[in-house]
N, C-alpha and C positions, 0 to 999 in steps of 0.2 A: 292348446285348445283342441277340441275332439270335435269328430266331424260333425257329430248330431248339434253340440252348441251352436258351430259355427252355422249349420242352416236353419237354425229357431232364431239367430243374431239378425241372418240375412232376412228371414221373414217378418221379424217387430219392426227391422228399420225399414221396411220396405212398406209395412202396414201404416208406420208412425206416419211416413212420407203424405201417403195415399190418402189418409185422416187428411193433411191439413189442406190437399186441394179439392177434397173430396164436395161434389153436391156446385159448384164454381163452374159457370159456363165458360167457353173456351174463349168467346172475347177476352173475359177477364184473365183467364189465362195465359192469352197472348200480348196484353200492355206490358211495358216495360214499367219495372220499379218495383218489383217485387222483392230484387234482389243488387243493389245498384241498379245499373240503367238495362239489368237481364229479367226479364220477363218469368212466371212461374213453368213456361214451355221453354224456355230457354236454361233455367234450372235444370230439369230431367232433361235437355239433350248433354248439356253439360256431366250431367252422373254417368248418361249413358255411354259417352265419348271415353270419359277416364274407367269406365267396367268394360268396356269394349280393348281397352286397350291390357287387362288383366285377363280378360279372354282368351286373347293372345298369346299372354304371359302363357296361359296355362296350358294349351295348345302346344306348346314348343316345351314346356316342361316336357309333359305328355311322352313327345317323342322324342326325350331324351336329350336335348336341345337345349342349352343353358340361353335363357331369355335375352330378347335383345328392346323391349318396350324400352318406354318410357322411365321408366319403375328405375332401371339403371343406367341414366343417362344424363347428362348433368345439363340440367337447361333449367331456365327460366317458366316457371307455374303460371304465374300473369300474365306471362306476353303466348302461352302453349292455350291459356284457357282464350285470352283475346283472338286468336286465330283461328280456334272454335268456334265461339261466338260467331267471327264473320261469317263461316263456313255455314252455320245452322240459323244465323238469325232471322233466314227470310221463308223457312222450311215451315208450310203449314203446322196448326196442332197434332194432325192426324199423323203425321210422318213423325213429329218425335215423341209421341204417345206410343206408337208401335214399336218405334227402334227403344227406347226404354222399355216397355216389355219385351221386347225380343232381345234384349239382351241378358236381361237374368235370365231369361227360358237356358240361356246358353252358358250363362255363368252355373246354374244349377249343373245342366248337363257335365259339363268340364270337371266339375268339383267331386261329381257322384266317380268320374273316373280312377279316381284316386285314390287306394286303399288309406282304413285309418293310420297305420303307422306312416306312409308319406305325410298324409293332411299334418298329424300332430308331433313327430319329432323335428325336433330344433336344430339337427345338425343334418337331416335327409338334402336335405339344396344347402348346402352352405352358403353359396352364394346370395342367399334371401337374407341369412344373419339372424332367423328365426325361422320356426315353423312352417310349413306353406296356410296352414290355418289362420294363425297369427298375421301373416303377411296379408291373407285377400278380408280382414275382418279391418286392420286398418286402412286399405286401401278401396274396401269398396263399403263395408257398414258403416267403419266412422263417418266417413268422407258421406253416406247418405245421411246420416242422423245427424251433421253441421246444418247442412242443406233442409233437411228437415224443421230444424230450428228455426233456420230464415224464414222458410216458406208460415211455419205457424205463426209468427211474430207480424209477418207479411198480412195472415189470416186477421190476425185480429183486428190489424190497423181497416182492412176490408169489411167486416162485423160490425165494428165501432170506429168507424171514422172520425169520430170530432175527440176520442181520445188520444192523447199525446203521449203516453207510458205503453211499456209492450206488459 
């Protein structure tokens, strides 16, 4: 993948997101059940947490620094995301509204760092086992655009409440 994809990737899943809470005042933002028992603010701390932590990643690329996140670490997802959750669940709107924006501000940033040939050859980090492209497009667009899903599915059950079908 090439650099220009990968930041047109990062901005539909970021827009997709943005569409499905969009116009939703923050009460409703902040109940739980949006997503299990995670609230749609508790969603975006959740994205932010895991892009926060490929930040990093990219950071220590950056300086030559073979990564030590999350990314290659063998631990448990469920119990990594539940310890988040504790950690943000009682974080006003305003605070994970801001750190989810301030986190792509910095994921952009980190990314622009990186000529095209690192972004898109497949053997430049071996250690990634693909592309650096490749790697932050499933780690941070996929991983928005699941979340995205929920949250619209989320939407509609909010729009139309007496319906039972997403």
């Amino acid at each position: 993948m090439d650099k220009k994809t990968l930041f047109e990737a990062l901005q539909r899943s970021r827009e997709r997101l943005l569409r499905a809470i969009e116009g939703l005042e923050p009460d409703l933002l902040t109940q739980p059940g949006a997503v299990g028992i995670w609230s749609a603010k508790d969603v975006l701390a959740h994205l932010a947490m895991w892009e926060a932590e490929t930040v990093t990643l990219l950071y220590q690329m950056r300086q030559g620094i073979k990564p030590s996140t999350l990314h290659f670490k063998s631990f448990d997802t469920d119990h990594q995301n539940a310890l988040w959750y504790e950690k943000s669940k009682d974080c006003p709107w305003e605070r994970a509204w801001a750190d989810f924006q301030g986190v792509r501000v910095q994921t952009l940033r980190r990314l622009e760092a990186f000529t095209e040939p690192e972004l898109s050859a497949p053997t430049r980090f071996p250690w990634l086992r693909k592309g650096l492209a490749d790697f932050v497009y499933e780690w941070v667009v996929q991983h928005e655009e699941e979340h995205a899903a929920d949250l619209e599915a989320w939407r509609r059950r909010q729009d139309n409440p007496t319906s039972t079908t997403d």
